[in-house]
Steps between C-alpha positions, in 0.01 A plus 500: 500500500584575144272708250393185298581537122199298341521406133263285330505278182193402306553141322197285369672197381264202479132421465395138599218300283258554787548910466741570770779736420822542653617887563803541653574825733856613595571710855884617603620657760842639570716588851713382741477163699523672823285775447296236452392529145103448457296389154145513596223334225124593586236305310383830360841540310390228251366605172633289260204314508290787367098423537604152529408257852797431683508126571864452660788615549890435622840657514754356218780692342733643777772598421777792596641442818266194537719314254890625573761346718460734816094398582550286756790607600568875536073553525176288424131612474227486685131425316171565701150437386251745660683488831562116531784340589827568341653298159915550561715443173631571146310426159446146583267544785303797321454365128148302494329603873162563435375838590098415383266752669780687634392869630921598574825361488816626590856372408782664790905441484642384778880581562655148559879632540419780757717729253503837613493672166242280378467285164289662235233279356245508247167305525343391184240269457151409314158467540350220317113584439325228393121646376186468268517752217074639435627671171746523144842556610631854470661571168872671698761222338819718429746369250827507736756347239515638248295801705256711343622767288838317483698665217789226492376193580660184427391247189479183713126544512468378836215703654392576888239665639390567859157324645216649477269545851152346555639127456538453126543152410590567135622738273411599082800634346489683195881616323504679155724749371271723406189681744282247549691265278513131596801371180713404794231288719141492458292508807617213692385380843784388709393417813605577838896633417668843480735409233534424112764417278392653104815370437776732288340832411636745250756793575422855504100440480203610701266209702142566573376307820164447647465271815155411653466316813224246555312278724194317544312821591654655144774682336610831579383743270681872390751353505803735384741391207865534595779536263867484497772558200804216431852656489703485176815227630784571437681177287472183717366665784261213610521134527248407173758811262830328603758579268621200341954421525643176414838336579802769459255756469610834673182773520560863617233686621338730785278466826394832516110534374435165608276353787446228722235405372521117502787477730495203719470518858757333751827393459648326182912490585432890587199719629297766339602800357467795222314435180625295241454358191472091356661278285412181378725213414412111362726293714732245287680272710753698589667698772372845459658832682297782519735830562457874571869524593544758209242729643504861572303484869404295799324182342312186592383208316260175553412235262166329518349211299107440428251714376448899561220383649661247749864591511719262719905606619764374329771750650587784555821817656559775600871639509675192293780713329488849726192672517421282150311206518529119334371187540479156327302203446436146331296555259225237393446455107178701401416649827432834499731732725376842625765759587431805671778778506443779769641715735654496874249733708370790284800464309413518089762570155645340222576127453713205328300139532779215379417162478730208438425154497765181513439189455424354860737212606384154492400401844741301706529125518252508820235750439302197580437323798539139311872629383608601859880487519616238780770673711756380671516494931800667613579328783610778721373898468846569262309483180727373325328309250226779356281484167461821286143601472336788289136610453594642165218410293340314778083500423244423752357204632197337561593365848307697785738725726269428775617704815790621375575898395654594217426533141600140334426604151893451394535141761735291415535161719721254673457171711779337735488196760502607847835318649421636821199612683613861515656718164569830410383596127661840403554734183840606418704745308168693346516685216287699297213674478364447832694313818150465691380144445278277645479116567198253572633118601214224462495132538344278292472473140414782261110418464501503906690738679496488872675844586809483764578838537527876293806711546552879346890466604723379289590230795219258616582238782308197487392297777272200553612310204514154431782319405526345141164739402533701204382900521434744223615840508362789312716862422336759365505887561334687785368756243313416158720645262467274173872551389675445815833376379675389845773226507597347809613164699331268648633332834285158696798504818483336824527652810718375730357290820545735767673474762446336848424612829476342859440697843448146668800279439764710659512725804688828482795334689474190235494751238847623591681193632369222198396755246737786490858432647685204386628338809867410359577862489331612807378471858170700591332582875298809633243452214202786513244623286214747460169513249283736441202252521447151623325178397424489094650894474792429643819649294751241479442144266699229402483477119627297179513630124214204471648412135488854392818676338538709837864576565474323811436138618370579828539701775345746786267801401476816719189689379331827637190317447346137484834296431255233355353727228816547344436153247390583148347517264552854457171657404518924536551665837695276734442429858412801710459463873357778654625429917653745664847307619781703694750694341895402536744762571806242444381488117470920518780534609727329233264551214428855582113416419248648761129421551552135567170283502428096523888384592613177509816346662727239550814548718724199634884476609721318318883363473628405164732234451664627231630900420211604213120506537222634212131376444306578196155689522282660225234772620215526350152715558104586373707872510636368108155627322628764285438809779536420847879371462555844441352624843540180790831445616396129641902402611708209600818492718723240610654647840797312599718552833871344584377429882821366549686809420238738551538684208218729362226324253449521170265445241572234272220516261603714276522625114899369381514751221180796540454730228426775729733494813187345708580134535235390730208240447209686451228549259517826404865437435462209263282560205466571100387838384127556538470827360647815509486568853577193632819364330707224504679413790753203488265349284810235427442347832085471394372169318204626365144501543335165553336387194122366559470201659827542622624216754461807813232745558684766543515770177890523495845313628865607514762337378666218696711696776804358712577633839881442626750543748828405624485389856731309774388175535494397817374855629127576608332691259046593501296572218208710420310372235237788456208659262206749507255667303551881474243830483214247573401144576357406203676312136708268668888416418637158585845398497634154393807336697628216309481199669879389584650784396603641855879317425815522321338683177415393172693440209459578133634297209284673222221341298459171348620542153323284257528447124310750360585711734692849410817362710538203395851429371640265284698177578862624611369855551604626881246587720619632878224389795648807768382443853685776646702610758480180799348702853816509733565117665316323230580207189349434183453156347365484088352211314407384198195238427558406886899454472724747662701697293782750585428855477719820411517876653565779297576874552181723468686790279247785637517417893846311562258217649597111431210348424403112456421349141442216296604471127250287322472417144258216460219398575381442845353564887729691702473580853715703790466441880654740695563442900631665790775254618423561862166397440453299185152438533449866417529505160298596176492319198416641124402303208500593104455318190739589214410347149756528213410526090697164315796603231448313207796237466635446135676174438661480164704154536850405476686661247492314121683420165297509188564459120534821343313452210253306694459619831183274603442430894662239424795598268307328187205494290332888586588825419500676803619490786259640790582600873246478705504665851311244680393719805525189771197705767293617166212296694529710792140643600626856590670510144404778243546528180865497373708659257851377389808679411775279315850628495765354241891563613352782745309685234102467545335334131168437607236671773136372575277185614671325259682204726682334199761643275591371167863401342493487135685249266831649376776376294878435572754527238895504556622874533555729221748681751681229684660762772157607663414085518515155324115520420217756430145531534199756467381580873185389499424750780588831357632376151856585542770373310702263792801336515631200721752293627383115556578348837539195624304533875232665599446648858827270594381190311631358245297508136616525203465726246318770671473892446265752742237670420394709798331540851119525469345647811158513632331750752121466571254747674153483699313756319267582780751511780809560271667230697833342330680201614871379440600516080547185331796460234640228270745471237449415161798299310521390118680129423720566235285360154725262443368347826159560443227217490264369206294258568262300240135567637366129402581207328333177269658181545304314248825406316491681170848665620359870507510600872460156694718611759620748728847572340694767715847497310516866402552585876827246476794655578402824728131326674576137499159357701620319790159337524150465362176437726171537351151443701134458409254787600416331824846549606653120496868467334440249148878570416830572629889487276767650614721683190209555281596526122195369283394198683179569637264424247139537663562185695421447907861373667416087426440610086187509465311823285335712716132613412454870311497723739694823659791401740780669655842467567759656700881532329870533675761602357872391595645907465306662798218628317165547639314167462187556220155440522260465254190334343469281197237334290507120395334405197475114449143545255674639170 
């Protein structure tokens, strides 16, 4: 048995109103827990008590190796009461047994892990004596901060003393700074406590002390006077002396002299350390920096706000800018900051405090709850419709956070409607001062949350909601930092459903013969199979993609585990069966892979009516998780024999193009990098991880892969459709056969091309649809919109192949179907949708003949002339903006969304230089001088008196999709003036013989009017003369005067020229 080691501890610490006093004893022990380790406690080792009558007493207070981790594991104790039965346990079966009227106790460790070394231990614990004090307390309180004789004790004033024996139940304190002085406190009785606060005391000055316990026998008398001496601080070396620094302030100055005195306990952003010194700052609104980065050692820094007396963290570093420190904080307008600058460890020297302030930014649009930001539900897990989100600025709210972690002091808040009963709400593209960020999502409205779920990732999925139910979602930061700046995107998307599985529907056999193989390009006997398991683990299911954007519609799935588990959603691990299933030394063999666990087969014979086979499989496994792709080789192989010919198998699941000379299916040998010892290896050939929620439960796919061979049709051929775990039986790997796909091959005409759309091309543009090289004894047909269409070949440049195409330039379906003539129901069909941009069409007109010196639309009465393109598909939906580029005799005059160009009036006059023409003019285009010879037909008709002005083209662009259509042109031709037109624009016939009629005789001989109609505004003819002089005199054709009014006529002349049309203006009231 160990020497026992016995210390005791005198406490009195209470005295109850009927004169019991509590003493309490403390007894330790140390050793070894196999020794065993003994404390024992005789009644006669109590003395605390003094004279005083012991009434009760109990154990309370253990602590040690009572109170770690390893009691009741590596040992326990053993208490015993003058020889009775054993008490087994830690502190909470010792703390309150009563030991009243014990004579001897003992307390024994007990070695609970049969260690051979042993476990030390130390057993500490008290004695709480409960007794009747006869007489005065004794007069033995110590001062123990600051102690007696204390040369450099701090200024807080806060005073403690030790309790005195005999069961005082008071004490009279006395403080002066002289001997028996009492300037600081006069005699004071305190009661039962063994601590004062005089408040702040003065530096570098001597205290007197005199402390006299009482109780209701007396007080203590000769009592002692104690005395201790403040130190002289050095400049804000406490709390209550802070040295005062404002905005852009910057304060050298020195640790070394100071003290602690007044440091705060704890953590505040960083732990304790050296001595320091304080600073005081009166907050203003703004963002404030606090910095030691100029510094000449290793610094900390917290801020606190309150009172000296009651400080409370703000924040706080350590190593911010090297072995510097900085931190920041909002600061609140006329609170008072407290900044203490000190030292890592021991560390002490010289110091630069900066502080900065900025204006804070205003918080965002939804700091509040009520101003949540509705998002919008992606309807798939792309997110491609996002909203930008920033807690710059954001302030905190008054909504609870109930169970959620996180600090939400910067929250800033969002609502969308649940379109299904399953999302994923994630945080994108983070940036700034911290990336770790936290969401709470509630239901309900902001005065009554009901919370759904809390999520410290960035990416949350959802489940259980309701349909059409709007949810709240809060962001804030993990950590409290007041200035957290961080900018992100927010996505609401929607998983995908997952897929489907069924072990019931099909057998095996019906998996291969109605599932797998299409019929029309095969016949299949000799069907076997093996699973690892049976019943609801069984390794083979029917499944569908279940609406989901899974590669494949449906199909067969071999898995090393439960087939059935392999349906979404994806939530974290992926199935893991842990059987023990056979190993395959077929798969081995061709994969090289060894350690085979948990195979699964399928192996049938086959003859193929036509001379190709391939089916399309993906694998995927619970292996994808970020490690163990980079250890389990969980393979595939597709094993297949000419019987016929018995030549030697082969594997036809295989890597086309490997990155690394290995081409076979097997984890290890498709995956991304996942660190530095485990690199990529054809990671082309891997999808990716699946996203949460995913549509399969497994943690990664690869990509769609085709396996293929020639073969003789006709012969007998068996395959070996084979998989396994590897180096254990656990993650499983599954791999899907597409349902159908056991045929001819598939056949890929590219991606639907939509407006919009990168490719799309414009009307006219050539796009090629390639289906390549036909297999050997097959035909193509093509199709467009459901009508067949003849196709082209063309030479493939790199390979010498001829290849099949189409040569499409609208828009449109188009489709291929290529057969094997010997067997025409083995064919496979391809589908794509090609959409084409619109060219804008320009239509200026026919070509006209205008007055030169008039050039109207019409040839009179204006002064311009104006070309207008008159786009004929402007309406067109999937029309941009346009711009318009006119050309005049080939040379371009005008560019930009201008679609009319104008003609000015010019003036014809008979040539000052008769050889270059018979007339000239000022181009009203580029005012040149030109000169002209009239003609007598224009464009091969006859017209007299005619001389050409030019060829006015028009090309217009889409803006957006800088689609042009055809150019539009049209010639512009003067009449010679002696032909050209005036008209009167009204008349009076009220018989005064100033302008009753309509008197054309000027136009006599050159225009002579063939005839005259003129119509009302509702389009009926009132008059009609053929070889119109001056007759028409405002009269309808039977004579009688037409009412005031606008009407128009129509003239024809007898020489060919254009027929005129114009308005004019009756006035019978004058």
């Amino acid at each position: 048995m160990k020497k026992i080691l016995l210390f005791l501890a005198f406490l009195c610490i209470s005295l109850l109103a009927s004169a019991q006093a509590t003493c309490n004893q403390t007894f330790t022990v140390t050793g070894a827990d196999n020794d065993p380790t003994v404390l024992t406690i005789n009644a006669t080792d109590l003395t605390c008590q003094g004279a005083g009558a012991i009434t009760s007493l109990q154990l309370i207070n253990a602590v040690d190796s009572f109170t770690n981790g390893n009691c009741g594991n590596w040992y326990s104790f053993n208490l015993s009461v003058d020889g009775g039965a054993a008490i087994n346990g830690c502190a909470a079966q010792f703390n309150g047994v009563d030991i009243s009227g014990f004579t001897t106790l003992t307390i024994t460790s007990q070695d609970d892990d049969n260690w051979a070394a042993g476990d030390n231990v130390d057993i500490t614990i008290d004695v709480e004596v409960t007794f009747t004090p006869t007489t005065p307390p004794n007069c033995d309180s110590t001062l123990t901060s600051p102690a007696n004789g204390d040369i450099a004790a701090p200024t807080d004033g806060v005073l403690v003393w030790s309790a005195a024996l005999g069961g005082a139940t008071g004490y009279n304190l006395t403080v002066g700074t002289t001997s028996g002085g009492n300037d600081v406190l006069a005699t004071t009785a305190l009661g039962n406590v063994t601590t004062y606060n005089l408040g702040a005391l003065a530096p570098t000055t001597s205290y007197f002390v005199t402390i006299e316990a009482f109780n209701g026998n007396g007080t203590a008398v000769g009592c002692i006077e104690q005395t201790f001496t403040t130190y002289t601080p050095v400049p804000g070396d406490t709390c209550d002396i802070a040295l005062p620094i404002a905005c852009g302030g910057s304060e050298t100055g020195t640790t070394v002299g100071a003290t602690s005195n007044g440091a705060q306990a704890g953590n505040c952003g960083t732990g304790t350390g050296a001595p320091g010194v304080w600073y005081n700052f009166t907050g203003n609104g703004d963002i404030v920096t606090a910095s030691l980065c100029n510094s000449g050692f290793d610094t900390k820094i917290q801020v606190y706000e309150g009172t000296c007396a009651a400080l409370t963290c703000v924040g706080g570093n350590d190593d911010a800018c090297g072995l510097q420190s900085e931190t920041g904080f909002v600061s609140t307008v006329g609170t008072e900051y407290y900044i203490y600058v000190f030292g890592f460890g021991t560390d002490t020297g010289a110091y630069q405090l900066d502080i900065t302030c900025v204006t804070p930014p205003p918080p965002p649009a939804n700091d509040d709850c009520a101003n949540a930001i509705d998002l919008t539900v992606n309807t798939n897990l792309d997110c491609t419709d996002v909203t930008a989100g920033t807690i710059a600025g954001a302030t905190t709210s008054a909504e609870a956070n109930a169970t959620c972690g996180g600090t939400p002091n910067n929250d800033v808040w969002y609502t969308f409607t649940a379109t299904s009963d399953l999302h994923v709400v994630s945080l994108e593209n983070l940036v700034g001062s911290t990336t770790d960020m936290y969401m709470s999502i509630f239901e309900g409205t902001c005065a009554a949350f009901t919370e759904v779920m809390c999520s410290d990732p960035e990416s949350a999925t959802v489940a259980g909601l309701t349909i059409g139910t709007q949810y709240t979602v809060r962001v804030y930061t993990w950590n409290s930092d007041p200035i957290a700046d961080t900018t992100f995107d927010i996505c609401i998307g929607t998983p995908p459903p997952p897929i489907t599985t069924d072990i019931v529907t099909y057998t095996p056999e019906q998996l291969i013969t109605d599932v797998l193989v299409d019929a029309d390009c095969a016949t299949v006997n000799n069907i076997q199979y093996e699973t690892h398991s049976l019943g609801d683990d069984i390794g083979f299911s029917y499944f569908t993609d279940g609406g989901s954007n899974f590669p494949f519609a449906d199909g067969i799935i071999l898995s090393s585990g439960k087939a059935a588990d392999a349906a979404g959603p994806f939530s974290g691990g992926g199935p893991s069966h842990s059987g023990n299933g056979l190993p395959d030394t077929d798969l081995e063999n061709v994969t090289g892979v060894t350690n085979t666990h948990d195979r699964v087969y399928i192996e049938f014979d086959f003859v193929p009516l036509a001379p190709q086979i391939s089916f399309n499989y993906i694998m995927a496994s619970s292996e994808y998780n970020g490690s163990f792709e980079c250890t389990y080789a969980d393979s595939f192989a597709f094993i297949l024999t000419n019987v016929t010919q018995g030549t030697p198998a082969v594997n036809l699941a295989i890597l086309p193009a490997p990155t690394n000379g290995n081409n076979t299916v097997v984890v290890t040998n498709i995956r991304p990098e996942v660190n530095a010892g485990c690199l990529a290896q054809n990671e082309h050939y891997f999808a990716g991880y699946t996203p949460a929620s995913g549509e399969i439960a497994y943690g990664g796919r690869t990509v769609p892969l085709i396996a293929f061979a020639n073969v003789t049709a006709g012969n007998v051929y068996h395959i070996k459709l084979v998989m396994a775990d590897q180096g254990d039986s656990a993650f499983d790997t599954a791999i899907f056969l597409e349902g159908g796909s056991f045929s001819l091959g598939s056949v890929d005409l590219g991606n639907d091309v939509f407006l919009g759309d990168p490719g799309a091309l414009c009307e006219g543009d050539i796009k090629i649809l390639n289906a390549g090289v036909l297999p050997v004894g097959t035909d193509i047909n093509w199709f467009k919109d459901g009508v067949e269409i003849p196709g082209e070949t063309m030479v493939n440049p790199t390979t010498g192949d001829t290849e099949q195409i189409l040569t499409i330039d609208v828009t449109g379906d188009y489709s291929m179907n290529i057969y094997f003539v010997s067997a025409p129901d083995c064919a496979r069909e391809a589908t794509v949708h090609i959409e084409f941009y619109p060219n804008p069409t320009p239509d200026l007109g026919e070509s006209v003949i205008v007055c030169a010196n008039k050039p109207g639309n019409e040839g009179i009465n204006q002064d311009q002339l104006i070309l207008n393109a008159n786009v004929t598909n402007i309406s067109d939906p999937n029309m941009g903006p346009l711009n318009y580029i006119w050309k005049y005799n080939g040379v371009e005059v005008q560019n930009g969304p201008d679609s009319t160009f104008v003609i000015n009036a010019t003036t014809v006059i008979y040539s000052t230089n008769p050889a270059n023409g018979s007339v000239q003019y000022e181009n009203p285009i580029d005012g040149s001088t030109e000169y002209a010879d009239v003609v007598n037909e224009v464009d091969g008709v006859p017209n007299l008196g005619v001389y050409h002005l030019g060829k006015f083209t028009v090309i217009v662009t889409d803006t957006i999709t800088n689609c042009s259509g055809p150019e539009s042109s049209m010639d512009i031709s003067y009449y010679e003036n002696a032909n050209c037109i005036t008209i009167p624009t009204g008349i009076s016939p009220n018989n005064d013989g100033v302008n009753d009629c309509l008197v054309l005789d000027h136009l006599s001989p050159n225009n002579e009017v063939a005839r005259l109609q003129v119509f009302n505004r509702y389009g009926t003819r009132v008059y009609d003369r053929a070889n119109h002089i001056k007759e028409w005199c405002g009269t309808n054709q039977e004579g009688d005067a037409l009412v005031t009014g606008t009407y128009y006529y129509v003239l024809d002349f007898n020489n060919g020229t254009k027929s005129y049309k114009g308005w004019i203006y009756i006035n019978v009231e004058n």
